[in-house]
C-alpha positions as CSV (number, residue, x, y, z in Angstrom):
1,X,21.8,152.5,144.0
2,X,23.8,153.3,147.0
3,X,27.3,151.2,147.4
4,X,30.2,151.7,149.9
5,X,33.2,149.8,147.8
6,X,35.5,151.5,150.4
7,X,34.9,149.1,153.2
8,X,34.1,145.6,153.7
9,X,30.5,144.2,153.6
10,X,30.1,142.0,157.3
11,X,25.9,142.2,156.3
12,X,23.6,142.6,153.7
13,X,23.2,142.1,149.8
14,X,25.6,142.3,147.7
15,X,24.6,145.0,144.9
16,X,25.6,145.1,141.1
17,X,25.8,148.4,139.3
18,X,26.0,147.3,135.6
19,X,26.8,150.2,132.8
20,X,28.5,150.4,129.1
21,X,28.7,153.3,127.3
22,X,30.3,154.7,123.8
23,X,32.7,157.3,125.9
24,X,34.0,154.1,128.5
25,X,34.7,151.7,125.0
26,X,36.9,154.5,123.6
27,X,38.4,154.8,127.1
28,X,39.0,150.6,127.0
29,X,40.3,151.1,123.6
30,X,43.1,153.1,124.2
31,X,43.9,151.4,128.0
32,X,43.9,147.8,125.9
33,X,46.4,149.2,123.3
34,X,48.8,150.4,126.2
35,X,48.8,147.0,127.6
36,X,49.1,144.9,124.2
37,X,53.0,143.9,124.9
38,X,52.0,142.7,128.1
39,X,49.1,140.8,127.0
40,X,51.0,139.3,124.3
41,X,54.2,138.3,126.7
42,X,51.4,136.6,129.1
43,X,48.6,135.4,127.1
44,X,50.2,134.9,123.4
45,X,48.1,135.9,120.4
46,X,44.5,137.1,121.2
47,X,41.5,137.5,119.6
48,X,38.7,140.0,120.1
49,X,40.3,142.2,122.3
50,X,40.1,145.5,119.8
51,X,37.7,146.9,117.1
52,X,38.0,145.8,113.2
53,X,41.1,147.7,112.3
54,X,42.3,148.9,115.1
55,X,45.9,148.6,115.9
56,X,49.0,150.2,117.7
57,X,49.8,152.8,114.7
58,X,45.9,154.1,114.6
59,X,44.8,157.3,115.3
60,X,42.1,158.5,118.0
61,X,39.9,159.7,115.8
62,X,39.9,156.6,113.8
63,X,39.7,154.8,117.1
64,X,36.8,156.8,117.8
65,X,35.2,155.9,114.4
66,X,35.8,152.1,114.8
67,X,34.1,151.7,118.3
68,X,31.1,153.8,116.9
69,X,30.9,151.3,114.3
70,X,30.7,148.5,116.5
71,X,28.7,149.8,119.6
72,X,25.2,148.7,119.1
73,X,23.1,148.6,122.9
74,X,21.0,145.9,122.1
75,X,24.6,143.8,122.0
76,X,24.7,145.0,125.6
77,X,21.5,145.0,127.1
78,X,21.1,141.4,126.5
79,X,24.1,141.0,128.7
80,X,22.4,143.4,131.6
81,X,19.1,141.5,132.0
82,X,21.1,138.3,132.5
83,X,23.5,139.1,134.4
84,X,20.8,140.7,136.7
85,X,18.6,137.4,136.7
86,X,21.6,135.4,137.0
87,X,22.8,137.6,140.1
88,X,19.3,137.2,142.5
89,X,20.5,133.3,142.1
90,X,23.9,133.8,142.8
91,X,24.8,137.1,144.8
92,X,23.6,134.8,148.3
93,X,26.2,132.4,147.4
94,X,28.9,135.1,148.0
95,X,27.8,135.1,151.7
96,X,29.9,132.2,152.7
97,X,33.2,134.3,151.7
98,X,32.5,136.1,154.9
99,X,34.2,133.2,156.4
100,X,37.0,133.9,155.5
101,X,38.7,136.6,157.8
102,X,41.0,138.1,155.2
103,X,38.9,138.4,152.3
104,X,37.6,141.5,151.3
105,X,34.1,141.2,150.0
106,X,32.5,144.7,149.4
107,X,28.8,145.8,149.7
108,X,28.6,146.5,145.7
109,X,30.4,146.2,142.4
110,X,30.3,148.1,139.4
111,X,30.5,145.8,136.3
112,X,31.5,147.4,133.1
113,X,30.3,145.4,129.8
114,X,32.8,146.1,127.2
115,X,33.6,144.7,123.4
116,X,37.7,144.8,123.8
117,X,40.1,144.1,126.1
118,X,40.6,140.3,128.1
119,X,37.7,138.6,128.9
120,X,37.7,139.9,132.7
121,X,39.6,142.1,135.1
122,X,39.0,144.2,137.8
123,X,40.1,147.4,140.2
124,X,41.0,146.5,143.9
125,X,40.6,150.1,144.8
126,X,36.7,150.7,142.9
127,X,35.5,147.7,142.7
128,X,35.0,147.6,139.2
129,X,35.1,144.9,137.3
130,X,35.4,144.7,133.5
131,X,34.0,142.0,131.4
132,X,34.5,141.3,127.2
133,X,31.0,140.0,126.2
134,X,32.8,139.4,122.5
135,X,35.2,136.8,124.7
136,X,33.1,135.5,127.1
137,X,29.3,133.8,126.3
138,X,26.1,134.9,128.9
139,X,26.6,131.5,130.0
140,X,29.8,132.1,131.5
141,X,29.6,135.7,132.6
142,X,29.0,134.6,135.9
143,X,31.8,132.5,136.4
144,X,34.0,135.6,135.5
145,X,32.3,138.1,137.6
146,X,32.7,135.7,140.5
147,X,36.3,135.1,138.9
148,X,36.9,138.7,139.2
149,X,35.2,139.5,142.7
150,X,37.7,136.6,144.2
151,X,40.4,138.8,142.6
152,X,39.4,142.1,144.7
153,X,38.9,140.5,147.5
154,X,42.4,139.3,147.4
155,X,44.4,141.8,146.0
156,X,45.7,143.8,149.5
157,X,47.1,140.1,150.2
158,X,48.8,139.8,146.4
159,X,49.8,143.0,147.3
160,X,51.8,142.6,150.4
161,X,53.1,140.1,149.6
162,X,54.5,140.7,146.4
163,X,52.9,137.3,144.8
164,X,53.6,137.0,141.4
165,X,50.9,137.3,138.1
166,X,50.2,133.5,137.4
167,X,50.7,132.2,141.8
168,X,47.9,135.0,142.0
169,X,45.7,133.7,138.8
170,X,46.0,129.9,140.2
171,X,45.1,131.1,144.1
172,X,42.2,132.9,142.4
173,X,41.2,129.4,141.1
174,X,41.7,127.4,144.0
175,X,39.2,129.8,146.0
176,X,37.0,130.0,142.9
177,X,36.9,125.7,142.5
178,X,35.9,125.4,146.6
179,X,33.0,127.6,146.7
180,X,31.4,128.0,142.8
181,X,32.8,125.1,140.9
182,X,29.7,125.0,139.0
183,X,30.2,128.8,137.7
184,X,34.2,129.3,137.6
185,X,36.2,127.7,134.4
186,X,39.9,126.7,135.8
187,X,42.5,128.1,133.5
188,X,45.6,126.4,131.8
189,X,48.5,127.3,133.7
190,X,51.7,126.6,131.8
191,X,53.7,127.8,134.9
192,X,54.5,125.9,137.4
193,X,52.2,126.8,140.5
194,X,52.5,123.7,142.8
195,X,53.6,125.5,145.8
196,X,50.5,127.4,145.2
197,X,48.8,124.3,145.7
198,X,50.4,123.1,148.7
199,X,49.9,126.4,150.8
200,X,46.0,126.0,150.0
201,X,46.0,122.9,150.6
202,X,47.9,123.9,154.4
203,X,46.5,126.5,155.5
204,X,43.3,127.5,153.5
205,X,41.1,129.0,155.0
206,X,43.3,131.4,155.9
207,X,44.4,133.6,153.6
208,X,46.7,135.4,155.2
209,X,48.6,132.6,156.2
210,X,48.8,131.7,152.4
211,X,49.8,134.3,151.3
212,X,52.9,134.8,154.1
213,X,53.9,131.2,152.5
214,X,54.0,132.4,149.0
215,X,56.0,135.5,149.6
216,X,58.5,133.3,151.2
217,X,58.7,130.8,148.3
218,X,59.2,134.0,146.6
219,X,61.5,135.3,147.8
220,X,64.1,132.1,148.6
């Protein structure tokens, strides 16, 4: 499969490339260790985000031994045929994001299937995203792909104007609950994002102009 996740996709289907393998879980490992203080100042205590045994004082090659352990492909295959049913159902669906002038939706994604780590995230500049199938059921794999895909589309806005983690997370939402409310879960925000709410509310649908509002709350 052929994808161009350098430029934005005006026509045409949207393209999955789905893939897990031993040498990318050790990779997630290690990244998922270097980010456990900022999980744990963001999120709290998590589950499932590491192999049995695994912690911050273990070695690679006992890292390496743990994820062989756990890495069985039938875990993940199951995961690749839905999610490829699922998509022919749902990829059209992304077609009314075009409408919106300053989101970025690309002609393909890559979608990494992992056992560790949060239950999604993603790669502005690839368009990868990375999903837990220990954290998140083939029920709601959609939802967070979608999640994730809203999150890439965004980020040169987040980006410019220096929008901060959780404003981001809830703007994410917002987009998510107006155009796949029947795929995306809302999350529990603890901080308080109301002025996230009210530039929506103003000037969605464009983004742009959302995003100028936020970096000015910011910043005052």
């Amino acid at each position: 499969m052929e994808t161009e996740n350098s430029r934005e996709n005006r026509e045409g289907k949207i393209e999955l490339d789905i893939s897990f393998s031993l040498d990318q879980e050790i990779k997630r490992v290690n990244y998922t260790l270097g980010k456990l203080a900022w999980y744990r100042e963001n999120y709290g205590k998590l589950a499932n985000i590491l192999p049995e045994g695994v912690g911050e004082e273990t070695t690679e090659d006992e890292i390496t031994q743990a994820v062989e352990r756990e890495f069985t492909k039938d875990d993940y295959n199951q995961f690749v045929e839905y999610i490829n049913e699922e998509w022919k159902k749902v990829a059209g669906r992304l077609e009314i994001l075009k409408n919106l002038s300053a989101f970025n939706l690309l002609a393909g994604y890559s979608i990494f299937l992992t056992k560790y780590g949060m239950g999604g995230s993603y790669d502005a500049e690839t368009g990868e995203v990375v999903v837990n199938i220990n954290r998140v059921s083939k029920e709601k794999i959609m939802g967070v792909i979608i999640h994730e895909i809203i999150h890439i589309g965004i980020e040169h806005i987040i980006r410019a104007h220096n929008i901060e983690h959780w404003s981001k997370e809830r703007l994410v939402d917002l987009i998510g609950e107006k155009y796949f409310a029947d795929l995306v879960k809302t999350q529990n925000i603890k901080e308080d994002v109301e002025v996230v709410d009210e530039a929506f509310n103003e000037f969605f649908p464009d983004l742009e102009a959302v995003g100028l509002k936020l970096g000015e709350k910011i910043d005052l």
